[in-house]
N, C-alpha and C positions, 0 to 999 in steps of 0.2 A: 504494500500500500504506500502511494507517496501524499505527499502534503500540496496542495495548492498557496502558492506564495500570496494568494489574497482573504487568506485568515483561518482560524482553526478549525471551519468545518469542515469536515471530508463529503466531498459526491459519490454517487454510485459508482463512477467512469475511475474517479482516483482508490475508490475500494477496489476496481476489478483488474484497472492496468497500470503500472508503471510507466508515470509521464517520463517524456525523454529527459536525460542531464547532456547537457555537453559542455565542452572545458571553457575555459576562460578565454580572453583578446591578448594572448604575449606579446604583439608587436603591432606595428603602425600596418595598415594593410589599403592596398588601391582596387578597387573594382570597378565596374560597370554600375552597379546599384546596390546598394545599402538597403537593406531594411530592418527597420526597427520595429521587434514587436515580435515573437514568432508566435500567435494564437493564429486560427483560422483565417484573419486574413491576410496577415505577415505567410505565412505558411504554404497558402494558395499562392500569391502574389510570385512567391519564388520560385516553387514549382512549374508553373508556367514558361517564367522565363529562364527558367535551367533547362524547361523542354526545348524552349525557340536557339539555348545554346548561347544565354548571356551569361557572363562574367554576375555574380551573388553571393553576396556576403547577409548574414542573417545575425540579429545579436538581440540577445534577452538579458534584462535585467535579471532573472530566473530562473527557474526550471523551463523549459520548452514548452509552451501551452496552459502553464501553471499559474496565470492569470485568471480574469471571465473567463476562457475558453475551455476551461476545465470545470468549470460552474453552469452550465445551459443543460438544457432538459433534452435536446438535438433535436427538437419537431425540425424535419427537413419540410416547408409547406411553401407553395404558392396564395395559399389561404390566409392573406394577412391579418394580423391582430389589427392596426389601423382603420378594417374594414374598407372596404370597395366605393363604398357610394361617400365614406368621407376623401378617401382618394380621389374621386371625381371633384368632388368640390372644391380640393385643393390643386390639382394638378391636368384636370382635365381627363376626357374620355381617352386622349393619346396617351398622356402620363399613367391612366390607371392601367391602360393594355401593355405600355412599356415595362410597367412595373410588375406585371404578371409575368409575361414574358421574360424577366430576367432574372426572377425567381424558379422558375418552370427552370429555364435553362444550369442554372446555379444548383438545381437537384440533380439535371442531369448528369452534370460534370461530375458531381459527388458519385453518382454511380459510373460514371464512364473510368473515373480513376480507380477506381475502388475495383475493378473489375481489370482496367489496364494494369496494374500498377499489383495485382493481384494481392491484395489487403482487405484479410480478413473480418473486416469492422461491422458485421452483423447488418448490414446494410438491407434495408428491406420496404418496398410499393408496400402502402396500407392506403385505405381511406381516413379520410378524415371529416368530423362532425360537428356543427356548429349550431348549440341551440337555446334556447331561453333559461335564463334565472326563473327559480318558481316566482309565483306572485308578478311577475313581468307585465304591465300594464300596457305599456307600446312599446310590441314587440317592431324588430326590425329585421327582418327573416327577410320579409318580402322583399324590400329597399336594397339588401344586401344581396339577394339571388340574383336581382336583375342587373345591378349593379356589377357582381362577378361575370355574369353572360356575357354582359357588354366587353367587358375585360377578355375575356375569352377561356373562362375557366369550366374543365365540366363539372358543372352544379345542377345537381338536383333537388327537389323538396323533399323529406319522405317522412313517413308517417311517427318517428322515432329513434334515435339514436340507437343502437345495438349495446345497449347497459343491462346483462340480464339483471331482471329484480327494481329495476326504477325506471321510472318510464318520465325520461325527457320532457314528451310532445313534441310537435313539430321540429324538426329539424333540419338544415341544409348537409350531404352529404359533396362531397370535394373527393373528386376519383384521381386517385395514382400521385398522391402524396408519401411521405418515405419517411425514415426514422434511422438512426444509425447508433454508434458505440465511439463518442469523439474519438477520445485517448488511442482505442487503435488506430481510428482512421488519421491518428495527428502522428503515430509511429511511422506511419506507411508514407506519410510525404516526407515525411524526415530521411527517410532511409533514398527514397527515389529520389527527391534533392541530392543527397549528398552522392548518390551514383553517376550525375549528371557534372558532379563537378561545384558544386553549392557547399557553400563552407557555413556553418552554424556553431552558434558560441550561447552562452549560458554564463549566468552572471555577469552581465557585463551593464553598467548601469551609464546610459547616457549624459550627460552635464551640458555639452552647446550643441549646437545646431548653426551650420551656415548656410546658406546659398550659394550661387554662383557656381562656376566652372575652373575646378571641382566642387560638389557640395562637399562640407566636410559634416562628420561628431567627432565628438571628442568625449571619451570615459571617464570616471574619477580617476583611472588608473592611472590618466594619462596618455593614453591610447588615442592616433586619431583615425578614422577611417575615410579616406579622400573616394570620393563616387561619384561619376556623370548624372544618376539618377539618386534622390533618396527619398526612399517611402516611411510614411511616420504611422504603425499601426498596431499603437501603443492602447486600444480601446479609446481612451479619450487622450488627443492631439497633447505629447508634452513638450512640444515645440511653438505651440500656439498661446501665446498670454491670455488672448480674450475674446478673437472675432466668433469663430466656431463654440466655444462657450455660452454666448446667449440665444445659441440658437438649438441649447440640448439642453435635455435637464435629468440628472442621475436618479434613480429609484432599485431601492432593493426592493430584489423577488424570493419568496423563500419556496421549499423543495422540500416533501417529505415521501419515503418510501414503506413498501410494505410489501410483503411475499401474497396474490393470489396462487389457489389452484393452477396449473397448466393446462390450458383451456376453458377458463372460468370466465374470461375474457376476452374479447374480439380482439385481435392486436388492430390497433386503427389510434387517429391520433383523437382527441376528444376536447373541445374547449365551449365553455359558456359564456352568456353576453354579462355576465355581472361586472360591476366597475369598483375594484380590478376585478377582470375576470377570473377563473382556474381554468387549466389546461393538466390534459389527462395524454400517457402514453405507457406502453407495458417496455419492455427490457426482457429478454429470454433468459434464465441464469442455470444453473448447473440442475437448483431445486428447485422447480417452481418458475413460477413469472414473477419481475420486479413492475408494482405498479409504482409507476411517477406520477406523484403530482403537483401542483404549482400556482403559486397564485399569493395574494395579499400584499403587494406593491405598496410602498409608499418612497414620499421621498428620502434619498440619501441623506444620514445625521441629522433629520428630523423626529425621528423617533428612536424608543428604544425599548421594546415589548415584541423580541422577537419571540417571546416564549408563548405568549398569546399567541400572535399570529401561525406559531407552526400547529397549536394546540385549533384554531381555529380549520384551518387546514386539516389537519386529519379529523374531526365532525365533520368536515364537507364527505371527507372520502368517505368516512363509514356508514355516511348515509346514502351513498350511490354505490357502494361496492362494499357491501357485508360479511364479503367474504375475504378480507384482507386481512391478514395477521398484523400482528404489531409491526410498530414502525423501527426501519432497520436504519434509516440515512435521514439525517437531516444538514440542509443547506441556505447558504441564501446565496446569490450571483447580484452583479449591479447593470443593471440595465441604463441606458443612455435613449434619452427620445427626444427625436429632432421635434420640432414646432409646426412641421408640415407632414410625419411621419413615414418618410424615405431618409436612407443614409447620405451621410455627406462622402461621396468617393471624389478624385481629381485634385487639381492640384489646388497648393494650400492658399488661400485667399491672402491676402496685402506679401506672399513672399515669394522667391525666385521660379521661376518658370519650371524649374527643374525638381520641384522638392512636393511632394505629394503627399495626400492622407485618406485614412480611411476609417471613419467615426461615425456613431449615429447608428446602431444594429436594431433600437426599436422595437427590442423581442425577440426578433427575426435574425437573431445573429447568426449563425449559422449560413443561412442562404445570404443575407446583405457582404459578410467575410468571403463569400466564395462569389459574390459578383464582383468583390474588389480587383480581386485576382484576378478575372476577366476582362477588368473593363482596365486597372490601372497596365497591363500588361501593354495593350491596345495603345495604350495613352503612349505611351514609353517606347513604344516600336513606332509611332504615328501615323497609327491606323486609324482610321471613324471608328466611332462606334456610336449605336443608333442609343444606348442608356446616358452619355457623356451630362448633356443637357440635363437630366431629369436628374441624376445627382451630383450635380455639381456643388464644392464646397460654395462658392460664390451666391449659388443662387439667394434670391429675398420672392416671400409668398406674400404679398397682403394679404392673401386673404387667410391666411395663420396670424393675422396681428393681435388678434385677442389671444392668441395661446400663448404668441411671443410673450406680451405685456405681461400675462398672469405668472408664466412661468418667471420672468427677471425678477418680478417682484418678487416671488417664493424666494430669489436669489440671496436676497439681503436679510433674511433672517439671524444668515450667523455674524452677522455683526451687531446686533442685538447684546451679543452674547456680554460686549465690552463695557454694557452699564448696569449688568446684574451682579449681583453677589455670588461669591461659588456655592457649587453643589455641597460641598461638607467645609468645615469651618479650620480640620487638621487630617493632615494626612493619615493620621492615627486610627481615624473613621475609613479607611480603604481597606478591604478583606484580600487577604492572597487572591489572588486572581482575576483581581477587580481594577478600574481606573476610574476618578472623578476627578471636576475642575475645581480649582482653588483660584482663589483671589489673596495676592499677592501686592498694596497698594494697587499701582493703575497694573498689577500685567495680572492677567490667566494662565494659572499653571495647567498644565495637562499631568496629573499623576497617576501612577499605577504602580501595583506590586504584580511581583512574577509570582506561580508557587510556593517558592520558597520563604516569600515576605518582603522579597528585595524591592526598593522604594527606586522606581524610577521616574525623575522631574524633566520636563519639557515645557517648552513655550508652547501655549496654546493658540497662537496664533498658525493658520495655514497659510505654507510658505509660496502659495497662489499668488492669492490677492487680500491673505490677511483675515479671512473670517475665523470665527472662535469655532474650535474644532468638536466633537461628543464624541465619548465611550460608546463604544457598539457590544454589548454584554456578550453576547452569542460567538462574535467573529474574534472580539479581543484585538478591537482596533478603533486608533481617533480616526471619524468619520467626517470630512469638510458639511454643512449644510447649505455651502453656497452651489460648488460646483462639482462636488463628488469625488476630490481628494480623500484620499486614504492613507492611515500612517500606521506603522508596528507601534507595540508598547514603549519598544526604545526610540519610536522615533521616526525610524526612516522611513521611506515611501514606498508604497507598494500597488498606488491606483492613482492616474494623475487627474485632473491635469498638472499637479504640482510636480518638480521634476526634484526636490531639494529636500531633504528629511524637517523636523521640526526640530529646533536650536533645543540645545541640553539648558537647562536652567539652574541656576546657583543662587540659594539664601544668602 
C-alpha cells in the first residue's frame, strides 16, 4: 500500500496498487518539453509526445500520480456533472457537442492505450444513470435528455435505474460509458513513456518558472531544466499568481467504500441530481465487489466535519444498496470548478507563448486530464485542433458572471481569519494529532502536534496570497479557504496554487 502525498487518507487504487516512485533531478537537464505534474494529465500529455518521438522530461514534487490523481472515483463519462443544457447556456449548442465529443474521445484513448500499451487496468464499457433526488420537485431529466441529444450522446429515458431493492424513478441511461483502476493504468504510461525515451523524476519540487526560448524551472535543489515547451499540470496552475484562480474555485469530495455481493450489483456508473450530488460505481476485487461512492462537496478550508459528511454518505448508500458490508476506505480528493464548467487546457494566459496549462477537471478529471494530452500535444506540434477555443485558458463567459462574482467572493473568507481570535487560547489545548490556530498579537499561528506530542509552529498565513489557512481533521493538513492551497503539518506544500511551504514561526 502507498500513501498519497495529498494527506492521510488512503483510496481504494492506493490500497490495491503501488503508485510509481522515481528518483530524484541530479543535474541540470535540456529537453524539448518539460512537464510539471505527473497525474493524468502530466502523464497523458507525455505519453503522446514520447509516441510523436519528442524529447520529455517529467518531474513531480512526489510520488508519481500521488496527488488528486490518486484520489478520483475514475467514472470514465461523457455524461457531464455540469449537465448539458447548462453547457448550452454557457457555451453554446457547438460548445456543448465539442464538449461531448472530446470526452467520448478522451475514453476512447483511455481504452485504445490501455489495450495498445497492453495494461492491465480493469478497464471496462458500462452504462451509466442519471436520476432524481427523492422528494425532487423540478425534476430536470427532461431538459437534460434533450439537451444531451442535441450534444450527441446516446441517451435514453427509462423506467428506473438498475439498483436492485430501490427504485430510482425515472431515469436517463448514457450507453458505453467506462470505468477503470487509475494507479495501474498511471503504471502502464509510466513504463510506455519511459520505453519511448521519456525521463521521469519524483521528488522534485519546482520554485520558478520562466518563459521564453528556452522556458526554464528551476528546483529547490537547484536544478534547472531548460525546454522549448513547458507544460504546468500541477492540478491547480503553480506558476500562475492569480488570473486562472478567479476563474476556479477548490471543493473537497469525500469517498467511502464497502464490499457488495459479486453480482448484487449492475457494474454501471450511477449518479443523482442532488446539490452536491452522489455518484455510485462498483471496482471488481479479489472478494467480492468494491462499491464507491461519492459525494458531499463543499468548499476547500471552509469546513471541517469530515466525519459527518462521510457518516452522511454511507446512510445514502445503505439506503440504496442494503447489501453492503461495512465501510472499508475512506477518502476525500479536491476538486477544482471552472465558472463556466469546462477545463482551462492551452497556453497560460498574461505568459510566454510557449508555457502551457492544464487546470479546471470539474469532477471530470479523468476525461478533462486525458483531453489535455490530446489537445496540448496538438498545440505543441501546431496542429488545429477543433477543442482549442472551447478551453482555452484565456477565454471570459459573461454569461458565468454571477458564478464568477459569487464564487471570488466565497474567495475572501480566509482573510476574515486576521481579525478573529484563535481557535484555542494555548497550544497546551492541541491533542496529539491534532492542529489549531493561535493568535499571536497581530500574526496566526498555525499549530499542530504529531503522534508523539511534538509541537509544530507555523505562520498561518498562505504563502499565495496571504489568507489565514484551517486544520483539515481527517486529511491532517492546513487547508487555504481562498484558493485551495494545501500545507503538511510541518508546513510544506503539497496542493497549490501556493508553490512555497508556510514560514516556521518562533515565540
Amino acid at each position: 500500500m502507498t500513501r498519497s502525498d495529498a494527506g492521510r487518507t488512503t483510496s481504494i487504487w492506493m490500497a490495491t496498487a503501488e503508485l510509481p516512485a522515481r528518483p530524484a533531478l541530479d543535474a541540470d537537464l535540456e529537453t524539448e518539453v518539460c512537464v510539471v505534474g505527473a497525474g493524468i494529465a502530466g502523464l497523458t500529455t507525455a505519453y503522446l509526445l514520447a509516441q510523436e518521438g519528442r524529447s520529455v522530461v517529467v518531474i513531480d514534487d512526489g510520488l508519481v500520480a500521488g496527488g488528486e490523481s490518486s484520489r478520483t472515483t475514475a467514472h470514465l463519462t461523457s455524461a457531464l456533472d455540469d449537465r448539458y443544457y447548462r453547457l448550452e447556456q454557457l457555451h453554446g449548442e457547438d460548445g456543448a457537442r465539442l464538449a461531448r465529443e472530446s470526452h467520448a474521445a478522451a475514453v476512447d484513448l483511455i481504452e485504445k492505450v490501455s489495450r495498445e500499451e497492453r495494461i492491465d487496468c480493469d478497464f471496462l464499457r458500462v452504462d451509466g444513470y442519471l436520476f432524481d433526488a427523492p422528494g425532487t420537485t423540478d425534476s430536470r431529466l427532461g431538459r437534460e435528455l434533450e439537451a444531451a441529444r442535441r450534444a450527441g450522446l446516446a441517451v435514453e429515458e427509462v423506467a428506473r435505474a438498475p439498483i436492485p431493492g430501490f427504485d430510482t424513478g425515472r431515469a436517463l441511461r448514457f450507453a458505453g460509458q467506462a470505468q477503470f483502476h487509475p494507479t495501474k493504468y498511471y503504471q502502464g504510461l509510466v513504463r510506455a513513456i519511459e520505453a519511448r525515451g521519456g525521463r521521469i523524476f519524483g521528488g522534485v519540487h519546482a520554485e520558478e518558472f520562466a518563459g521564453g526560448t528556452p522556458t526554464r524551472v528551476k528546483t529547490v535543489s537547484g536544478r534547472t531544466i531548460r525546454a522549448r515547451f513547458l507544460v504546468v499540470a500541477t492540478n491547480s496552475p503553480v506558476n500562475d499568481r492569480l488570473v486562472i484562480h478567479t476563474k476556479q474555485a477548490p471543493y473537497r469530495t469525500y469517498v467511502v467504500t464497502a464490499r457488495v455481493p459479486r453480482g448484487s450489483v449492475p457494474p454501471a456508473l450511477f449518479w443523482d441530481t442532488l446539490d452536491p450530488y452522489h455518484y455510485v460505481r462498483l471496482q471488481t476485487m479479489d472478494a467480492g465487489d468494491a462499491l464507491i461512492v461519492g459525494g458531499e462537496d463543499h468548499r476547500t478550508g471552509q469546513e471541517d466535519d469530515a466525519a459527518a459528511r462521510y457518516g452522511r454518505l454511507e446512510e445514502w448508500m445503505r439506503a440504496r444498496f442494503a447489501q453492503a458490508g461495512p465501510v472499508e476506505h475512506r477518502w476525500s480528493g479536491q476538486v477544482l470548478e471552472p465558472v463556466d464548467g469546462l477545463a482551462f487546457i492551452g497556453r497560460n494566459p498574461t505568459d510566454d507563448e510557449h508555457v502551457f496549462v492544464a487546470t479546471g477537471d470539474s469532477g471530470n478529471g479523468m476525461t478533462h486530464g486525458t483531453i489535455a494530452g490530446i489537445l496540448l500535444t496538438d498545440l505543441i506540434a501546431g496542429r488545429p485542433n477543433r477543442w482549442a477555443d472551447l478551453y482555452d485558458p484565456s477565454r471570459k463567459s459573461l454569461r458565468a458572471a454571477k458564478d464568477f462574482a459569487r464564487e471570488n467572493l466565497e474567495s475572501q473568507v480566509g482573510y476574515a481569519g486576521w481579525v478573529t481570535p484563535g481557535e484555542v487560547d494555548s497550544a497546551d489545548e492541541i491533542a496529539p494529532g491534532e492542529g489549531a490556530i493561535l493568535r499571536r498579537g497581530l500574526h496566526k499561528v498555525a499549530a499542530s502536534r504529531d503522534a508523539s506530542g511534538k509541537l509544530t509552529l507555523c505562520s498561518a498565513a498562505c504563502t499565495h496570497l496571504g489568507c489565514v489557512v484551517e486544520w483539515n481533521t481527517s486529511e491532517k493538513t492546513w487547508d487555504c479557504p481562498c484558493h485551495g492551497s494545501r500545507f503538511a503539518p510541518d508546513g510544506h506544500v503539497v496542493n497549490g496554487p501556493a508553490r512555497d511551504g508556510l514560514s516556521p514561526y518562533r515565540d
